[in-house]
C-alpha positions as CSV (number, residue, x, y, z in Angstrom):
1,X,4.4,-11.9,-50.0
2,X,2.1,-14.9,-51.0
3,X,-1.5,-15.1,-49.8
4,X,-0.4,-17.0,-46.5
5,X,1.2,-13.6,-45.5
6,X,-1.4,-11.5,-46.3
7,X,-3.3,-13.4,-44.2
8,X,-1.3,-13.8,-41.1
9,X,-0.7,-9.5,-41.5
10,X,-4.2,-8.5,-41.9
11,X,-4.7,-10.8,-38.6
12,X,-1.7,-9.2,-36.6
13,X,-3.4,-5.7,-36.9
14,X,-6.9,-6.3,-35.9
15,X,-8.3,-5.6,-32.5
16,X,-10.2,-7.4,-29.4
17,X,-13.7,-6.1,-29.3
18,X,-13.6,-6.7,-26.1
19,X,-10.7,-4.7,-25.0
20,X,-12.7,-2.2,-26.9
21,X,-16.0,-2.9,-25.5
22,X,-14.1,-2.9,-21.7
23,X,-12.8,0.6,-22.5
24,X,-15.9,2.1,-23.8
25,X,-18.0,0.4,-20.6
26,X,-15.3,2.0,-18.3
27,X,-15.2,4.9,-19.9
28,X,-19.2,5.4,-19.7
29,X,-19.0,4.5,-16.0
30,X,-16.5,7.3,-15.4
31,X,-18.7,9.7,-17.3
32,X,-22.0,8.8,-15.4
33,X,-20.5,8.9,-12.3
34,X,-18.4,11.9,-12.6
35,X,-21.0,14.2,-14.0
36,X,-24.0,12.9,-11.4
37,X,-22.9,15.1,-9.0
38,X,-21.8,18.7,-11.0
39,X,-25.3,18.2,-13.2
40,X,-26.9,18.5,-9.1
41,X,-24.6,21.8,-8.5
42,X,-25.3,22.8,-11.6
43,X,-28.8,22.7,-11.4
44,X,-29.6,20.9,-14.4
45,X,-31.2,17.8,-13.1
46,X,-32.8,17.2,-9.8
47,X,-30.8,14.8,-6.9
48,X,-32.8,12.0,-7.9
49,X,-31.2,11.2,-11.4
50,X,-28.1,12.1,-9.7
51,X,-28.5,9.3,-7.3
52,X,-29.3,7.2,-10.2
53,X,-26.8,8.7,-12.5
54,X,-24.4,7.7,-9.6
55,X,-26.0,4.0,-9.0
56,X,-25.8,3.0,-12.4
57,X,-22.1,4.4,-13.1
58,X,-20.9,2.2,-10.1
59,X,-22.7,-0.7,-11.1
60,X,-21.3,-0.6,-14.8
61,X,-18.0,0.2,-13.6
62,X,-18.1,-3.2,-11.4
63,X,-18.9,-4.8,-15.0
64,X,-16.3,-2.9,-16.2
65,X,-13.8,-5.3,-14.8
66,X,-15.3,-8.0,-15.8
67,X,-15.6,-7.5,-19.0
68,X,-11.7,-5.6,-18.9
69,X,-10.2,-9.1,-17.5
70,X,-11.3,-10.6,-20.2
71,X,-10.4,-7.9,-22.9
72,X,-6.7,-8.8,-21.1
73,X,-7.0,-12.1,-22.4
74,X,-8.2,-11.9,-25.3
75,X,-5.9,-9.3,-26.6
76,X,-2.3,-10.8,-24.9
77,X,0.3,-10.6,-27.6
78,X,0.1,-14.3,-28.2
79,X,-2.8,-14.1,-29.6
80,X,-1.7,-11.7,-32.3
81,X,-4.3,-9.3,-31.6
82,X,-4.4,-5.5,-30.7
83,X,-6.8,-3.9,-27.7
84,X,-4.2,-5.2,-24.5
85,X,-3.7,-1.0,-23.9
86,X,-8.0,-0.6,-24.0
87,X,-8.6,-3.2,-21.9
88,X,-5.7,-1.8,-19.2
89,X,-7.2,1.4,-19.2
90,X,-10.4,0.2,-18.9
91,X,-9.2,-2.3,-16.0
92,X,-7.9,0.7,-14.1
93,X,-10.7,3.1,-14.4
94,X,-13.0,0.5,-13.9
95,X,-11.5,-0.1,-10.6
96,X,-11.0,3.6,-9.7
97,X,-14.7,4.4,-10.1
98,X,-16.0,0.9,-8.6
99,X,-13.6,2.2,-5.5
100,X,-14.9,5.6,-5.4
101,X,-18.2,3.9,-5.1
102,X,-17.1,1.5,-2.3
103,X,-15.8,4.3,-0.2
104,X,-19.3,6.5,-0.5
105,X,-20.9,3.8,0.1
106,X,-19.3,2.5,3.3
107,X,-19.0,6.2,4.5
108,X,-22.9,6.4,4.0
109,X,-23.6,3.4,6.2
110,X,-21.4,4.3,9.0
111,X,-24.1,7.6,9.3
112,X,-27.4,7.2,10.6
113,X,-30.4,7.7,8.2
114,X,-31.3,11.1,8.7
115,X,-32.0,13.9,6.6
116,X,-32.6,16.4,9.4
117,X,-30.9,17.6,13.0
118,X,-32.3,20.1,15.6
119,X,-30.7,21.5,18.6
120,X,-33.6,20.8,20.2
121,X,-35.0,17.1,19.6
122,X,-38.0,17.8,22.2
123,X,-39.8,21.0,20.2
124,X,-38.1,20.9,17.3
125,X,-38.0,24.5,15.6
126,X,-40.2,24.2,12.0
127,X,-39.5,25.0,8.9
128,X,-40.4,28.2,7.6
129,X,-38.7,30.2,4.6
130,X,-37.0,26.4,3.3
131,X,-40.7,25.2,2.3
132,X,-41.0,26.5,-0.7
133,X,-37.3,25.2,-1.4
134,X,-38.1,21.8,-0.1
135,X,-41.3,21.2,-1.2
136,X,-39.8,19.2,-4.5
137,X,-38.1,16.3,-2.2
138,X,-39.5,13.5,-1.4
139,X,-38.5,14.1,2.6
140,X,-40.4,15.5,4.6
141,X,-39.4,19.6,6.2
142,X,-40.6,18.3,10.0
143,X,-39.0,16.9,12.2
144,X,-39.0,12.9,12.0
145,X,-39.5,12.2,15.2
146,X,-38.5,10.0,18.8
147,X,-36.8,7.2,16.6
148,X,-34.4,10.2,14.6
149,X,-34.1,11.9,18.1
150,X,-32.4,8.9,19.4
151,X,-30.4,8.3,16.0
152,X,-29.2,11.7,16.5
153,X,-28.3,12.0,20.3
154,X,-26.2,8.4,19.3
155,X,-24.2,9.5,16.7
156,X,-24.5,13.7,17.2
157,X,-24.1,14.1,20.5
158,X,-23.0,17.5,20.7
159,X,-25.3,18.7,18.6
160,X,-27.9,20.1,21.3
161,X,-29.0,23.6,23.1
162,X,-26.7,26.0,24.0
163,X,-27.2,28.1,27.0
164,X,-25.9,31.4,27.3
165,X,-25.7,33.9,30.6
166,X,-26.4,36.8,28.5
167,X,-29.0,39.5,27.8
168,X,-31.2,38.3,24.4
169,X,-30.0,40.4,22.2
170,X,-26.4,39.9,22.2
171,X,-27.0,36.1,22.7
172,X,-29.5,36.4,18.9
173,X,-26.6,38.5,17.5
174,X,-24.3,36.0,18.3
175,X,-26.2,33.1,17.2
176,X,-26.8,35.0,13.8
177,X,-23.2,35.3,13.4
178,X,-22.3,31.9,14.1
179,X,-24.4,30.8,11.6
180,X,-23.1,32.7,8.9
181,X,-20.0,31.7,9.3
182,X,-21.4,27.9,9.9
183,X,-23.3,28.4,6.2
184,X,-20.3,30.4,4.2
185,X,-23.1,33.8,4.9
186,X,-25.6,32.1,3.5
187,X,-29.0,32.2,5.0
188,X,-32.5,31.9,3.6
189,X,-34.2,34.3,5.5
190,X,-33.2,35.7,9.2
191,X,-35.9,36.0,11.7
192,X,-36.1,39.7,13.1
193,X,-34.8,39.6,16.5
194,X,-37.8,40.1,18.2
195,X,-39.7,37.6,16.3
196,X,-37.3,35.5,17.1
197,X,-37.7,36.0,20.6
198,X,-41.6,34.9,20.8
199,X,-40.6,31.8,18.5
200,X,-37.5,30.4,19.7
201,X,-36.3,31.3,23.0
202,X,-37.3,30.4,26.8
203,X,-35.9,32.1,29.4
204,X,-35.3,30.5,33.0
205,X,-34.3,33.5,35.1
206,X,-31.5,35.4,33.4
207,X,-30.3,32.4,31.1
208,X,-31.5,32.1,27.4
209,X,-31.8,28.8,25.5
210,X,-31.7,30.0,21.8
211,X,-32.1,27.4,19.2
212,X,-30.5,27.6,16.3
């Protein structure tokens, strides 16, 4: 093998740094994006870094392919030069993450922007045993206001008071129950019926409105 062969051998074996830098990009973006959201249910970081941790991931991911369609042409077997599988994988995982991404984000704009509900949009119930809870967010625990009322009534309409022809008790009951199953029997902190009573109901004749 003369020094001509050596040459054309060594260059047959080396690899496209950017099929590598593609797959190492995409790879990152999976990561980021992936862990955003079980770092927030694992409590290890707050839901604004996994917003960002989210942001970012899609954003590299969209460079991703970029950068991965080019790794594809650099490294196609005429050229003699390894990295066509990196920059594949990193095409496709680009793409799944920078889809991912697409479908959140067009799922997000079809809601209105609005952190909080009520059954009752007029007197709004506040916030009691959440505060401490909430008091880290940057959203507020009351009640936004006519504008969210009207963003609510247009995309929520059945969310509103119910009104049952029952004595208190059983009606509280019931609405206690309901909401347990509603939050997997999780609840922060139930009001005692009759505290609930001088809070959160109105009574027109027999009928009770309880808002939950």
């Amino acid at each position: 093998m003369d020094e001509h062969d050596e040459d054309m051998t060594s260059k047959s074996y080396s690899y496209s740094k950017i099929a590598l830098i593609s797959f190492l990009v995409a790879l990152i973006a999976a990561i980021m994006f992936t862990i955003s959201g079980f770092g927030y249910n694992l409590k290890i970081w707050g839901l604004g870094l996994a917003f960002k941790l989210l942001t970012w991931g899609a954003y590299l991911s969209m460079f991703g392919i970029l950068i991965s369609i080019l790794g594809l042409y650099f490294s196609r077997p005429s050229k003699n030069i390894r990295g066509l599988g990196y920059a594949v994988v990193g095409l496709l995982l680009s793409i799944a993450v920078t889809s991912t991404a697409l479908f959140f984000y067009n799922r997000a704009k079809s809601a209105p922007p609005i952190h909080d509900i009520s059954t009752d949009t007029v007197k709004p119930p506040k916030f009691k045993a959440v505060l401490p809870m909430r008091a880290k967010y940057p959203n507020k625990s009351t009640y936004a206001g006519p504008k969210t009322a009207a963003l609510q009534h247009k995309y929520y309409p059945d969310i509103k008071p119910l009104y049952l022809k029952q004595k208190p008790s059983i009606a509280y009951h019931k609405a206690l129950q309901a909401a347990h199953e509603m939050n997997g029997g999780k609840l922060m902190r139930p009001i005692p019926y009759r505290a609930e009573l001088k809070q959160h109901q109105q009574f027109h004749g027999s009928d009770l409105k309880m808002i939950l």
